[in-house]
N, C-alpha and C positions, 0 to 999 in steps of 0.2 A: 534586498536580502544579500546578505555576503557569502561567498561562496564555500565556507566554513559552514554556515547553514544550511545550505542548499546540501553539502554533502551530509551533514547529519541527519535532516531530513530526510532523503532520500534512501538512505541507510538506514532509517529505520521504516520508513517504506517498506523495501526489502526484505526484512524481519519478518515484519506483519503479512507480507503475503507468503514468506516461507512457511509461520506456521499457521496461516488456515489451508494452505494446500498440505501440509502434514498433519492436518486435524483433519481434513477430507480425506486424505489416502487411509488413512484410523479406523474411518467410519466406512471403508470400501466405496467411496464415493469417486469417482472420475473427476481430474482438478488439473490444471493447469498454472503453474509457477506465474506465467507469463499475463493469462487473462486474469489472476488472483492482486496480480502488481498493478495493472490498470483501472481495477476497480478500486483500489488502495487510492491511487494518486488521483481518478477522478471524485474520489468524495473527499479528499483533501483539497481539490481543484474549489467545491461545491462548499466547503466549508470557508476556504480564504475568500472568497465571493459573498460572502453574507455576512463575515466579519467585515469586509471594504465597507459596505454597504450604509 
């Protein structure tokens, strides 16, 4: 993967955990930006893994 990739990827990583941690703060729910981006990238992890496969 080129690192043109890796940054688009990851930036949209990014994205996606800003807004379910702003659809969480919405809903009066407790969220975290940080643990929202981890579970982003590990089922992005989970995904490229079974695409290899």
């Amino acid at each position: 993967m080129t690192d043109i990739q890796k940054e688009v990827k990851n930036a949209g990583q990014n994205l996606e955990a800003k807004a379910e941690t702003a659809k969480d703060h919405a809903e009066g729910k407790p969220s975290s930006e940080t643990l929202n981006k981890a579970k982003v990238k590990g089922e992005d992890i989970v995904q490229d893994v079974k695409r290899d496969l």
